[in-house]
C-alpha positions in Angstrom: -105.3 38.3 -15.9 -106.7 36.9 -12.9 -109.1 34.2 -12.5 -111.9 36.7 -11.7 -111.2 37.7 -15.5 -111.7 34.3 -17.0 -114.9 33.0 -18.5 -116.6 29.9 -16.4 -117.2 26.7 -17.9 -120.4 26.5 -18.8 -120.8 29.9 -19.0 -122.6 31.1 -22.3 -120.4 34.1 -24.1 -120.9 35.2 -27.8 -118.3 35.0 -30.5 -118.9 38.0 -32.8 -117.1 39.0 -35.9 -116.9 42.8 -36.1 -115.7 45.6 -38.9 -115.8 48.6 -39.4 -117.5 49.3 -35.7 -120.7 47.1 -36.8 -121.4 43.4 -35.7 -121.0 41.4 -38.8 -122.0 37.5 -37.4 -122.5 36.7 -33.2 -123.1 33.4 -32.2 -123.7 32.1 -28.5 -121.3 29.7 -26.9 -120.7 27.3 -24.3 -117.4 27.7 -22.5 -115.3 24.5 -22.2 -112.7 25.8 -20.6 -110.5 29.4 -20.3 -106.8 29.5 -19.2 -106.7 32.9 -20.0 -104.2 31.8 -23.4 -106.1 29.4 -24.6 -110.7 29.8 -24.4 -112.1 26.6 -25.6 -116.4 26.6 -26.4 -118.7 24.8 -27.6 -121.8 24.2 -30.3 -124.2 22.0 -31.2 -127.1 21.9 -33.6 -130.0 24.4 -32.6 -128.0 27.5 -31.5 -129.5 30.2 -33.4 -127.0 32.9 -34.6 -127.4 36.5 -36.4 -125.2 36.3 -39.7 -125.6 38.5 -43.0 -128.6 37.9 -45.3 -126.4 37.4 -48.2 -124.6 34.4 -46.3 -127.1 32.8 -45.0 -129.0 32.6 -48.6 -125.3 31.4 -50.0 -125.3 28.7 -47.4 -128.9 27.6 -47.7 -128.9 27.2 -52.2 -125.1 27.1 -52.8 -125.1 30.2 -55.0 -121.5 31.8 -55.4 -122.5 34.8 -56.9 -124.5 35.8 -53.5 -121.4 34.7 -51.6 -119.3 36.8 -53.4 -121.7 40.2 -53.4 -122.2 39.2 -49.2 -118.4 40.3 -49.2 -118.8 43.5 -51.6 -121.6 44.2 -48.9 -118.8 43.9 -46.1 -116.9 45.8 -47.8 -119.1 49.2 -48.3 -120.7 48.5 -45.0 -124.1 47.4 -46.5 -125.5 44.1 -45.0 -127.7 43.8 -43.0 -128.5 40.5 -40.7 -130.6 37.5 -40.2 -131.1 35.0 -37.7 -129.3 31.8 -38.6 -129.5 28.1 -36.9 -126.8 26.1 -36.9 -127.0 22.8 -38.3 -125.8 18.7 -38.9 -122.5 19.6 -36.7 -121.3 19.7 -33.0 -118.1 21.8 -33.1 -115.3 22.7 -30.5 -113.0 25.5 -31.0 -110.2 27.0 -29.6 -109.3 30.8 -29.5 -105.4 31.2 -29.2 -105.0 34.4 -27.3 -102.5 36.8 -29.7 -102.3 34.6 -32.8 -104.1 35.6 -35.5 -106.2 32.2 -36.4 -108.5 29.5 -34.3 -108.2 26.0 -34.5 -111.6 23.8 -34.3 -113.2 20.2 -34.5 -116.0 19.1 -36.3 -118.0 16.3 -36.1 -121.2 15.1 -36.8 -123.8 15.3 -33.9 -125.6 12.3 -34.7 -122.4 9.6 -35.0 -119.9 11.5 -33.4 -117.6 10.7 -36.4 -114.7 13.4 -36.6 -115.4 15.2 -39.2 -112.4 17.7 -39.7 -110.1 20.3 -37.9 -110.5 24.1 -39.2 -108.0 26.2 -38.8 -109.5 29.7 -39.0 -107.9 32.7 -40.1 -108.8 35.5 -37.7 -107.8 38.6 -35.8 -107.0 38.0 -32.5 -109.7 37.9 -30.2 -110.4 40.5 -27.8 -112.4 39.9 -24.8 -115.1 41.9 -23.5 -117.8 41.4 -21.0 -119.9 38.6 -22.3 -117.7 37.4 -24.9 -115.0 38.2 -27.5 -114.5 39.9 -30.6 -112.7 38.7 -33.9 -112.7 39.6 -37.5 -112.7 36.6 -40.1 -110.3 37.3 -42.6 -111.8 34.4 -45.2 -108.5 32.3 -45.0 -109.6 28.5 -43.9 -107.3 25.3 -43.6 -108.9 22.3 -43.2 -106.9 19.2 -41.6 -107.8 15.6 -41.6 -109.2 14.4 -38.3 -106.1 12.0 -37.8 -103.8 15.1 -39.3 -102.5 13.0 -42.2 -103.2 15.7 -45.1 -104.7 19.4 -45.3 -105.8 21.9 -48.0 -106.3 25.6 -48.3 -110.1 26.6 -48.3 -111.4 30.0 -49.7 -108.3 31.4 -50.8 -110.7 32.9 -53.5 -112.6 35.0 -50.9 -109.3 36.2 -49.3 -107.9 37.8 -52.4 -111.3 39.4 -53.0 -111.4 41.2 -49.4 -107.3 42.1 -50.2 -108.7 43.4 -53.3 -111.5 45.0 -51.5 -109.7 46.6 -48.9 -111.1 44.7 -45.8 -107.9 43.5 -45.2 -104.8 46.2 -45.9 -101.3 45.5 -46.1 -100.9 45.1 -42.8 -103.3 42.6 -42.3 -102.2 40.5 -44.9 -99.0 40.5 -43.7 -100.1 39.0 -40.4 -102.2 36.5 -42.6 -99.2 35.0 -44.4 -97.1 35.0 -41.0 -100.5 33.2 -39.5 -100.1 30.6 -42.4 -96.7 29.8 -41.6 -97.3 29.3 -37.9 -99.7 27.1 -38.5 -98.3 24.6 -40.5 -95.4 24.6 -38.4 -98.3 23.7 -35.2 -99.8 21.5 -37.3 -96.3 19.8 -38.0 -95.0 19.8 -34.6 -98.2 18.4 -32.9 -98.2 21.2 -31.2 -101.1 23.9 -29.7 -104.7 22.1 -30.2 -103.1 19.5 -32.3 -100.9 17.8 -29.4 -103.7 15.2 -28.4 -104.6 14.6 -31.5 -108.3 14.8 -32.0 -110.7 15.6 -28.8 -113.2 12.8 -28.0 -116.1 15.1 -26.4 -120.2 15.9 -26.5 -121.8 18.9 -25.5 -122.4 18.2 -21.6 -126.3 17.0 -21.6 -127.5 19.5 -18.8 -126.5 22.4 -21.2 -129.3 24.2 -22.7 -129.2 25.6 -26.0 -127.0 29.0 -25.4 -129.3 31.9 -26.2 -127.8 35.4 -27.5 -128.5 38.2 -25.0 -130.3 41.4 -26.5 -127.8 43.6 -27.9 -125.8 41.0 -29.3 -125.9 43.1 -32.4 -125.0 46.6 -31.1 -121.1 47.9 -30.4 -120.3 49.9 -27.9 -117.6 52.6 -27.9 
């Protein structure tokens, strides 16, 4: 990869998760930085987002049973999507190029406080002009800010999409290799972890990243 290849900070590309050859979330970014292994962005409250109906009503009144039926509708291709605005949380993630998760820092926007790493379990991102594609697979760690302790999130949701056939064999096999490399990062200080947590803030001559039209459309 040459440096012609790489995204420019400041750039604005769009994450988007993808199955099934239809765009299932896509949210604009700020680029931090791209090494070509390693893409850091960033977001920030106000960044509006397309996610699927279902989700964004989950996330709005805390209802499980809407969660749950958002992943049946994953699963027979049936959702459709909303516009979504992020929220409370400035956020900056890093996309490991190969590895099957992401690795990202929360804190709140107002304070600054760390708020948590996320480790994100993922497909590996592939890049594409304007941004990269991914797949959540539903698999979540969450790591104190000073790395002291962690617990599994939404195991729940990731046996459900086994069962469901979003992710195969194959895929979970990569997942429960994923898990293991993690930990091990996470034990050795190692990857995003080595500095131990970021201090940042979205650079203030950055305008809100917008999502260009056809954000929502795949092409072959």
């Amino acid at each position: 990869m040459t440096n012609t290849d790489l995204f420019q900070p400041g750039t604005t590309v769009v994450r988007r998760d993808v199955h099934a050859g239809r765009v299932w979330t896509a949210m604009p970014q700020r680029v931090v930085a791209d090494t070509g292994h390693v893409l850091t962005l960033a977001s920030w409250p106000g960044i509006e987002s397309l996610a699927p109906t279902s989700w964004i009503t989950a996330t709005r009144t805390g209802d499980d049973t809407t969660r749950k039926q958002g992943l049946e509708d994953l699963a027979a291709g049936t959702w459709t999507l909303g516009r979504h605005q992020w929220e409370h949380t400035e956020v900056r993630s890093h996309f490991l190029a190969g590895e099957w998760f992401s690795v990202h820092c929360f804190q709140d926007a107002v304070t600054k406080e760390p708020l948590r790493w996320y480790v994100n379990f993922e497909k590996p991102y592939q890049r594409r002009p304007g941004g990269i594609d991914t797949l959540d697979l539903c698999l979540d760690l969450v790591v104190a800010p000073d790395l002291s302790s962690h617990r599994w999130k939404d195991q729940e949701e990731y046996v459900q999409v086994h069962r469901l056939g979003v992710i195969d064999d194959y895929l979970y096999r990569q997942v429960e290799q994923a898990r293991r490399r993690a930990i091990a990062m996470l034990d050795d200080r190692a990857g995003p972890f080595a500095a131990g947590w970021p201090t940042w803030t979205p650079d203030p001559a950055w305008t809100l990243p917008v999502l260009p039209d056809g954000a929502d459309q795949v092409t072959a």
